[in-house]
C-alpha positions as CSV (number, residue, x, y, z in Angstrom):
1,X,30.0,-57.9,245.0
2,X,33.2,-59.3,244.0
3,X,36.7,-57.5,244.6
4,X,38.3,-54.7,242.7
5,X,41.2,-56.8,241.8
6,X,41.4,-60.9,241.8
7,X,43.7,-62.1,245.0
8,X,47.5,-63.1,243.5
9,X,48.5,-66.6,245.7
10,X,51.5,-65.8,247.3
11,X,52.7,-68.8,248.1
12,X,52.3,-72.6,247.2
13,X,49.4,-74.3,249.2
14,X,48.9,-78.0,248.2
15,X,45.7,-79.8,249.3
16,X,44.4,-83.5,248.3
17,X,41.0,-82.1,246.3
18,X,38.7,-83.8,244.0
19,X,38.8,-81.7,240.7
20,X,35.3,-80.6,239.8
21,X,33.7,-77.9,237.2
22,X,32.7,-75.6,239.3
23,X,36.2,-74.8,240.5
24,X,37.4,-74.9,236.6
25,X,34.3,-72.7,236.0
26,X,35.4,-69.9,238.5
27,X,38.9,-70.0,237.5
28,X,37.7,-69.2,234.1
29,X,35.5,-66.4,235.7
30,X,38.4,-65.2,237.1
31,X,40.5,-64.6,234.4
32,X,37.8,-62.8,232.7
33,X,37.7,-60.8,235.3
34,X,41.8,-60.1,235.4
35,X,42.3,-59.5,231.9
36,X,40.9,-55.9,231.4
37,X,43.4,-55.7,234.2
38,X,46.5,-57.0,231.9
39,X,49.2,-54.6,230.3
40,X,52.2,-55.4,228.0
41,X,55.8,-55.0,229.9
42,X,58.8,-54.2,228.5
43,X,59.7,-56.6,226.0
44,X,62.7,-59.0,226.2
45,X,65.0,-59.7,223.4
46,X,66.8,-62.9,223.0
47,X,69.5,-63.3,220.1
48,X,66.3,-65.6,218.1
49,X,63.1,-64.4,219.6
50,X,61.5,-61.1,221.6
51,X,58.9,-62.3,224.5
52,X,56.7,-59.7,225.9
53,X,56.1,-60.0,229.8
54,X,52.3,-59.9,230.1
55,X,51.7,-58.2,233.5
56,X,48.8,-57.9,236.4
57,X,49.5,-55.4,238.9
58,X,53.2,-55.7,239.9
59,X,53.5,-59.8,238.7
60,X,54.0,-61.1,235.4
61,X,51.3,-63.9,234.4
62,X,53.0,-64.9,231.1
63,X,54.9,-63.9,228.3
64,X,53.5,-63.2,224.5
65,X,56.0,-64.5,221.8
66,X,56.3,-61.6,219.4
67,X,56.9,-61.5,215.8
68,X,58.4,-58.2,214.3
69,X,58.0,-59.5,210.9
70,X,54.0,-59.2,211.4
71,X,53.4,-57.4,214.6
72,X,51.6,-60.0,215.9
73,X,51.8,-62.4,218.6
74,X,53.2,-65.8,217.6
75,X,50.7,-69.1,219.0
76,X,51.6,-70.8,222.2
77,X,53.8,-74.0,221.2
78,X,55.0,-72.1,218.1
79,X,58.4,-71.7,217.3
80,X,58.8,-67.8,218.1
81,X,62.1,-68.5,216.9
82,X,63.0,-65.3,214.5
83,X,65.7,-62.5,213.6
84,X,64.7,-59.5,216.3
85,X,65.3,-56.2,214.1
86,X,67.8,-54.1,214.7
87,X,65.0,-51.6,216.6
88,X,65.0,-55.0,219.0
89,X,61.8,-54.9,220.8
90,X,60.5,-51.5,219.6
91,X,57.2,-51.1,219.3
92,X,56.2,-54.5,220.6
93,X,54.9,-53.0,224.1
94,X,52.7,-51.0,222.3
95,X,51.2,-53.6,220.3
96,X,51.0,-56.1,222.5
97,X,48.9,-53.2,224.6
98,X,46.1,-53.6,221.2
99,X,46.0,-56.9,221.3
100,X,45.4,-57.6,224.8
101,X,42.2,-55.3,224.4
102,X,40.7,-57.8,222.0
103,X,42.3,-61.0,223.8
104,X,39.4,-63.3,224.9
105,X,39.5,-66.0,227.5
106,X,38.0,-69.2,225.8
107,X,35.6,-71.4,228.0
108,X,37.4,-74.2,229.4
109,X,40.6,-74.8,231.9
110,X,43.4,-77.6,231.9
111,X,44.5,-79.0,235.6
112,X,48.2,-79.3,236.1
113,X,49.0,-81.5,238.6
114,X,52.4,-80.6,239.4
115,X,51.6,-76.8,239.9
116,X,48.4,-77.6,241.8
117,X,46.4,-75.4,239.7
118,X,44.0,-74.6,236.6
119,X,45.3,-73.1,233.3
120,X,42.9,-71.2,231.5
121,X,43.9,-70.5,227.8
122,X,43.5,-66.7,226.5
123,X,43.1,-66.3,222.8
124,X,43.7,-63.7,220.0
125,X,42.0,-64.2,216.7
126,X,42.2,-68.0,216.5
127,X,45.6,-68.6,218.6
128,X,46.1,-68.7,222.0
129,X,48.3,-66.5,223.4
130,X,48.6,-66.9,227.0
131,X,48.3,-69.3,229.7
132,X,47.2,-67.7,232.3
133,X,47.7,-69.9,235.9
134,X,44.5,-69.9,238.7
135,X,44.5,-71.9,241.8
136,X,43.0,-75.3,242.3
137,X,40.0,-73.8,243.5
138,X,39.6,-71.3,241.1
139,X,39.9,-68.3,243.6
140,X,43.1,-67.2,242.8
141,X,45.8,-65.6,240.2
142,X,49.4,-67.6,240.3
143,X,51.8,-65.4,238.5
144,X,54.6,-66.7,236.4
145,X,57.3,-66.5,239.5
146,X,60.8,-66.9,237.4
147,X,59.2,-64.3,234.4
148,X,58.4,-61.7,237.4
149,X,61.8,-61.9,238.8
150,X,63.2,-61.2,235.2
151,X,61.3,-58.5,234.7
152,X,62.3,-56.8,238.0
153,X,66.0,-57.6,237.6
154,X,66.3,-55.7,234.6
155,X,64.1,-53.0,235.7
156,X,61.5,-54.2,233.0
């Protein structure tokens, strides 16, 4: 039986490993596990572009570029580079709520060396959306540090 939640890594923990597919396999597991578990925070509006803080439990995991000219998400490596309206990020919560319901995690992980960790692409429609970080061996949730310190300083 596995746990109601997938463990968050709390801190950095660096071991010499071997990388293998079973470890990419259950980190890939585990993010299908955590999404039904993700919501839209409050969004965040820069002068060019409005990022929405995607969020499990109290830690943010990554952030959605949003468009306001289509109400969709813009695809990772995009330029999310737009004029926010004069509403500024209204509406974008609630949307970015939808489309997290019929986000899918694709089947296959990326190793970063210098974080020590898998990253397992989450798609909407055809683009990815997020990148959502698991621990080296797969058992584990690393959430986006800087972003969940953003969102608490602003009371996001």
């Amino acid at each position: 039986m596995t746990a109601p939640f997938p463990p968050i890594r709390r801190g950095p923990i660096r071991e010499s490993r071997s990388l293998n597919p079973e470890d990419a396999a259950r980190a890939i597991e585990l993010v299908k596990q955590a999404i039904q578990l993700f919501r839209a925070g409050e969004p965040i509006v820069h002068p060019d572009h409005i990022d929405v803080p995607v969020m499990y439990l109290d830690f943010a995991i990554d952030r959605v570029h949003y468009d306001p000219r289509t109400g969709n998400p813009a695809p990772k490596g995009g330029p999310p580079h737009c004029e926010p309206p004069a509403a500024g990020g209204r509406g974008a919560k609630e949307r970015i709520d939808k489309i997290l319901k019929e986000a899918y995690v694709l089947e296959g992980a990326e190793f970063r060396e210098p974080e020590d960790c898998w990253v397992v692409p989450v798609a909407w429609k055809s683009f990815i959306i997020l990148h959502v970080r698991v621990s080296a061996d797969g058992k584990e949730l690393i959430p986006d540090y800087p972003l969940t310190e953003e969102v608490r300083r602003y009371g996001r």
